[in-house]
C-alpha positions in Angstrom: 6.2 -13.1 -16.9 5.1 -10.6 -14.4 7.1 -7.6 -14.0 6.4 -8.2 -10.0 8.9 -11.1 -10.1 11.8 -9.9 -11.4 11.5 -5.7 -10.5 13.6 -5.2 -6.8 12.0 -2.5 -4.7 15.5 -0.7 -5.3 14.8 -0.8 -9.0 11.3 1.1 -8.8 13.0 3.6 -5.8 15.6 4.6 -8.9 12.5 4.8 -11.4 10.5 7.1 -9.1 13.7 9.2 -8.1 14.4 9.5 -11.8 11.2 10.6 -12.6 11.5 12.8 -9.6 15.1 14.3 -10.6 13.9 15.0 -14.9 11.4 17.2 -13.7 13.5 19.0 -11.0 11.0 18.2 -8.6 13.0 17.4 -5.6 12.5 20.9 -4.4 8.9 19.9 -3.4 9.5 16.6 -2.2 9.4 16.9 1.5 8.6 14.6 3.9 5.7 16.2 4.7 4.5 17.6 1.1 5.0 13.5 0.0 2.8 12.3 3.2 0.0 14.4 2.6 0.2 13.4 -1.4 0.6 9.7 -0.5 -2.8 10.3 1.8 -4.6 12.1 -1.3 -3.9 9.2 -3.3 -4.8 6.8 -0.9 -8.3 8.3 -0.7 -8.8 8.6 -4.3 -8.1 4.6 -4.3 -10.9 4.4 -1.6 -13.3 6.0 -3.8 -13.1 3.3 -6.2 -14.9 1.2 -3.7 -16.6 3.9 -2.1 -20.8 2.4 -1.8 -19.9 -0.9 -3.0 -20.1 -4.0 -0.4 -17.2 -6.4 -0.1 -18.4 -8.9 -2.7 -18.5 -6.6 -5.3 -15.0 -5.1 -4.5 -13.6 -8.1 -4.8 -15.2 -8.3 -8.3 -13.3 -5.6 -9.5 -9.9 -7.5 -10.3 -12.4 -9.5 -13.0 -13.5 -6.3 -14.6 -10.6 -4.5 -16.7 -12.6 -1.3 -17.1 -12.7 -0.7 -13.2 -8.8 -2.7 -12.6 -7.4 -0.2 -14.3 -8.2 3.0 -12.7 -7.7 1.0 -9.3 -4.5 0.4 -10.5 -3.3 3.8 -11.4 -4.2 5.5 -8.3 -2.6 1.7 -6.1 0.5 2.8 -8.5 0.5 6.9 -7.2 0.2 5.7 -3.7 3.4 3.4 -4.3 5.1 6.2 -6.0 4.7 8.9 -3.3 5.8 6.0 -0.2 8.9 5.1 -2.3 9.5 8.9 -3.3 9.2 9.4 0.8 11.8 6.6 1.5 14.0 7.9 -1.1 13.7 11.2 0.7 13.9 9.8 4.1 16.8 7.1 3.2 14.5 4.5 4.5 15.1 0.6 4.2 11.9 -0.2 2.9 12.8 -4.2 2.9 13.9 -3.7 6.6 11.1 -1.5 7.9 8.5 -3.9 6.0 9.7 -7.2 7.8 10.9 -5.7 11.5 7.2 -4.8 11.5 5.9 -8.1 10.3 7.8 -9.0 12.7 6.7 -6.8 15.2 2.7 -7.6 14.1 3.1 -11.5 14.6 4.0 -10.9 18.1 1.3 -8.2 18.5 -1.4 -10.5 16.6 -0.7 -14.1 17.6 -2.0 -16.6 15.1 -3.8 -18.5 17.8 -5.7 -15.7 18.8 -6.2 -13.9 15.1 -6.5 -16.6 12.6 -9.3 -16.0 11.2 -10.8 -12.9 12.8 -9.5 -9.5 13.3 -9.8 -9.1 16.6 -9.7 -11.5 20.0 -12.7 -9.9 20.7 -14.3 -10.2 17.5 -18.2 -10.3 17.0 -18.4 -12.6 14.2 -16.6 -15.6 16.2 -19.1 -17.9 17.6 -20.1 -18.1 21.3 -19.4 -20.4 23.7 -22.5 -22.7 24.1 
């Protein structure tokens, strides 16, 4: 069974925190020392991708030798966003569905399915 399906996001916020408190680390966790971090890591994800086309990308969940690095660096990003709602004393659950929410009204599905934008250059022209 996937650890996914039975780990709450409450569970991995006490795991991070945890890890955070051992280490005494707290001291350095501010909101704006974890957003930069959480952007570090987020870019050293994007190099794993970096010069490869979408195709090939998509590859990458096939190959363990290049899943596994992806997945370490996905992991640091989660890390440092639950480390800043720990910090913050942010409802990640809440804040994730209000802007679901908040992006279904913003992207209808009858305008978005499909395409990322109403205006979107792939979508076929009228004849």
């Amino acid at each position: 069974m996937a650890e996914d399906t039975h780990t709450t996001v409450q569970q991995l916020r006490d795991w991070v925190a945890q890890f955070v408190e051992e280490r005494d680390w707290r001291q350095f966790h501010s909101p704006k020392n974890l957003s930069m971090a959480l952007a570090i890591e987020a870019a050293e994800l994007m190099e794993h991708f970096q010069w490869i086309d979408q195709e090939e990308s998509r590859q990458i969940a096939a190959q363990p030798d290049r899943l596994t690095p992806v997945a370490e660096e996905l992991a640091d990003v989660v890390c440092y966003a639950l480390a800043l709602t720990n910090v913050l004393g942010i409802d990640l659950a809440r804040s994730v569905r209000e802007k679901l929410q908040k992006n279904a009204q913003k992207y209808p599905v009858h305008e978005y399915r499909g395409r990322y934008g109403p205006e979107d250059p792939h979508a076929p022209t009228p004849a």
